[in-house]
C-alpha positions as CSV (number, residue, x, y, z in Angstrom):
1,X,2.0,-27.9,-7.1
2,X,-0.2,-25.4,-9.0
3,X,1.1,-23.0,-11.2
4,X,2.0,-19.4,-9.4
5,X,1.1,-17.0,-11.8
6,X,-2.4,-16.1,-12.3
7,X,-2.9,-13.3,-14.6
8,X,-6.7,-12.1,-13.5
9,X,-5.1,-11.6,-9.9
10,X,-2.4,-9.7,-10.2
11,X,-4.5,-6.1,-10.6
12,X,-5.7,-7.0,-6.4
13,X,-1.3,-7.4,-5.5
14,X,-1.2,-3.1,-5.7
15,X,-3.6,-1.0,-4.1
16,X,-3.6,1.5,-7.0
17,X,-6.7,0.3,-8.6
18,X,-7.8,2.7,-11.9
19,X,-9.4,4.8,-11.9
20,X,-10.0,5.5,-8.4
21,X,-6.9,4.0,-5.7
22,X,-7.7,2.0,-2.5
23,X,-9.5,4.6,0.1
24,X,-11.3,7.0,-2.7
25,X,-8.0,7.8,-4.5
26,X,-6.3,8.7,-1.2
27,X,-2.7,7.8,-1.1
28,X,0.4,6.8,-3.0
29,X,0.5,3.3,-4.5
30,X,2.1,1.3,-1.7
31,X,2.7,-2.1,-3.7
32,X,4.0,-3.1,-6.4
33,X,2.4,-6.2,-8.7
34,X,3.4,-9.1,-6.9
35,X,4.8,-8.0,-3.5
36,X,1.9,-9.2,-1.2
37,X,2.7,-12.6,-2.9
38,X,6.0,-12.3,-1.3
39,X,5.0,-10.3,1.9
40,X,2.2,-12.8,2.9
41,X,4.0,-16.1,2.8
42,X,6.6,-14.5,4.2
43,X,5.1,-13.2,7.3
44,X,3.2,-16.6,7.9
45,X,6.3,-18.6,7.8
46,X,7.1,-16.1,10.6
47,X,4.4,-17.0,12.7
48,X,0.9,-19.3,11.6
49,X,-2.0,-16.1,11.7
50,X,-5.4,-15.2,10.4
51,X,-6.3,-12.7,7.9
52,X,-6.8,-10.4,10.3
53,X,-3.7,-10.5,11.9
54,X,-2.2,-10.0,8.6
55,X,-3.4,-6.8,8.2
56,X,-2.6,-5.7,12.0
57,X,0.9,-6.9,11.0
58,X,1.1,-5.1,7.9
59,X,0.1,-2.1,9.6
60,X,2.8,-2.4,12.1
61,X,5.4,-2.5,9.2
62,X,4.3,0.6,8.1
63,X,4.2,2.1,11.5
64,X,0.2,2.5,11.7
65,X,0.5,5.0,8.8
66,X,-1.2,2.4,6.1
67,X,-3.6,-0.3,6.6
68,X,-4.4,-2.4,3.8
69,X,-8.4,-3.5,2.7
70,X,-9.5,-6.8,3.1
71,X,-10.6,-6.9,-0.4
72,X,-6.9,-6.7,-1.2
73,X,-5.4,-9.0,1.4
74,X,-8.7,-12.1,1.4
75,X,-8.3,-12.7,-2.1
76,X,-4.4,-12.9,-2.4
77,X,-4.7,-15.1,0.5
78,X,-6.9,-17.2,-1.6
79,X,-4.5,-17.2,-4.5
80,X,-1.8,-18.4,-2.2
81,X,-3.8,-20.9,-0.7
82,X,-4.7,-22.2,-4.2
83,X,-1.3,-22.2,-5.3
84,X,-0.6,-24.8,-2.0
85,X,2.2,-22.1,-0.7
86,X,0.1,-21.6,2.2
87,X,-2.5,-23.7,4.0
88,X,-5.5,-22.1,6.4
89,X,-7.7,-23.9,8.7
90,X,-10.6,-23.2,10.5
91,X,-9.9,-22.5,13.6
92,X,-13.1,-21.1,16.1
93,X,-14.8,-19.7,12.1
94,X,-11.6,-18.2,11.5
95,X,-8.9,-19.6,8.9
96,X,-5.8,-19.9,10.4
97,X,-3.0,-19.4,7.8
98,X,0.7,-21.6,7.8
99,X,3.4,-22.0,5.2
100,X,3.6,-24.9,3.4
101,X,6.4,-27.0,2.0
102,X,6.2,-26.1,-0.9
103,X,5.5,-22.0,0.0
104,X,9.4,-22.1,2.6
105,X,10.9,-23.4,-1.1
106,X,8.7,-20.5,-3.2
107,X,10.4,-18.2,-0.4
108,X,14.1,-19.5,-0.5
109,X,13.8,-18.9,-4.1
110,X,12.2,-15.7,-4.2
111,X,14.7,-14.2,-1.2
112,X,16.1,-11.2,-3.2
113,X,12.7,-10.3,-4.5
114,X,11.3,-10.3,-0.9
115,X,14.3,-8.3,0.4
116,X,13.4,-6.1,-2.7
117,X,10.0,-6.0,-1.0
118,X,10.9,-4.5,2.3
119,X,12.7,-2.0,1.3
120,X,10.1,-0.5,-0.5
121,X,7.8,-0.9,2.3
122,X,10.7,1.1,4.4
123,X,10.6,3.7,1.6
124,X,6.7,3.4,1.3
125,X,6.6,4.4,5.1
126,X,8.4,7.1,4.9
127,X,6.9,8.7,2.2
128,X,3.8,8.3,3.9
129,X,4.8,9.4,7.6
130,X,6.0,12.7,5.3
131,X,9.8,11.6,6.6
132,X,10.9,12.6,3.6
133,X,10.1,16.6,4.3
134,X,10.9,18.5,7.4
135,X,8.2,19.0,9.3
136,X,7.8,22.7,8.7
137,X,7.2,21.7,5.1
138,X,4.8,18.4,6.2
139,X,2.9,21.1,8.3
140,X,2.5,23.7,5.2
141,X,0.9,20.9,2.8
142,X,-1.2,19.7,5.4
143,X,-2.8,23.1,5.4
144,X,-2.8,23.4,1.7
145,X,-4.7,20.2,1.8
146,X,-7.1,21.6,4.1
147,X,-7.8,24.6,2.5
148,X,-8.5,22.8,-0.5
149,X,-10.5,20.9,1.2
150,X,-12.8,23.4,3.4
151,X,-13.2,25.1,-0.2
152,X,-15.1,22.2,-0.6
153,X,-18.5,23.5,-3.1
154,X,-17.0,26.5,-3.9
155,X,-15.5,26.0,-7.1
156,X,-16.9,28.9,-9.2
157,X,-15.1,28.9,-12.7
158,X,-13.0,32.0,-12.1
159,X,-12.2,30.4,-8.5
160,X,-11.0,27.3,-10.1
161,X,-8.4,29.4,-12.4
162,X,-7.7,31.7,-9.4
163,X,-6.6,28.5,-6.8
164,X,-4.9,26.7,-9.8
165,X,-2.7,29.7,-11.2
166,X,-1.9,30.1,-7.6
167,X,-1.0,26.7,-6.8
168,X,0.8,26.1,-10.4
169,X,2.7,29.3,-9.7
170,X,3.8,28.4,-6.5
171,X,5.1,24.9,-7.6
172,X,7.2,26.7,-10.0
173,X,9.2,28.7,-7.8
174,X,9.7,25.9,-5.0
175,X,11.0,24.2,-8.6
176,X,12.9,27.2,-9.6
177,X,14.4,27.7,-6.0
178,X,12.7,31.4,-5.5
179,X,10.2,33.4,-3.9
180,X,6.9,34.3,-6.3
């Protein structure tokens, strides 16, 4: 069996690629180094898939609120592959991903880890979803965000200090637990 760890790969586990993250810098960083390592075998030894079903399934953990690239998942599959924990075959063009041997004993032994893995996808999902704020709240930001956004071009200097001192300021006092 090949050696698991390939140092030149792990920068394509997380999809916080510097400078600018998956999506043009959209996003929290959903993955730690090494999780899709985990996640991928994992969900193959679930049921045999291609890459693209990968992804769908991925998606579904998160409850359609992230997706990951194929630039992320294609090349980790590879790495997998490589390292003999999974085998793909071509099935109608497509590979067709199962577990190996030698990827159920890489799981067995890497059980905590993976457990480790899913609950930061469960925490990952809500953060996303905006769970984690009421909905009031989720609401606000979103139009924050929009503003911001429809501002789009308008950035004179003065304006840039105006919408900054205004955003800084009201930071502060959600931080401080009071009114402006």
């Amino acid at each position: 069996m090949k050696e698991h760890h390939h140092p030149h790969h792990d920068s394509r586990d997380g999809f916080d690629r510097r400078p600018g993250r998956e999506r043009g810098g959209r996003g929290p960083r959903v993955f730690a180094p090494g999780d899709l390592k985990l996640l991928l075998p994992a969900l193959i030894a679930e049921q045999p898939c291609h890459g693209y079903d990968l992804i769908r399934r991925i998606e579904s953990l998160f409850d359609g609120a992230y997706s990951p690239s194929p630039g992320v998942i294609y090349p980790t599959l590879t790495f997998l592959e490589e390292s003999d924990l999974i085998s793909g075959d071509a099935d109608g063009g497509k590979k067709r991903y199962i577990i190996t041997d030698a990827g159920r004993l890489f799981l067995s032994e890497q059980a905590v880890a993976l457990d480790g893995v899913r609950m930061r996808i469960d925490v990952s999902k809500r953060s996303l979803r905006g769970q984690d704020r009421p909905p009031q709240i989720h609401e606000a930001v979103h139009n924050v965000r929009h503003a911001l956004h429809s501002h789009h071009g308008r950035w004179s200097p003065e304006e840039i200090e105006r919408v900054a001192a205004l955003l800084n300021r009201t930071a502060q006092a959600i931080a401080d637990g009071k009114d402006q």
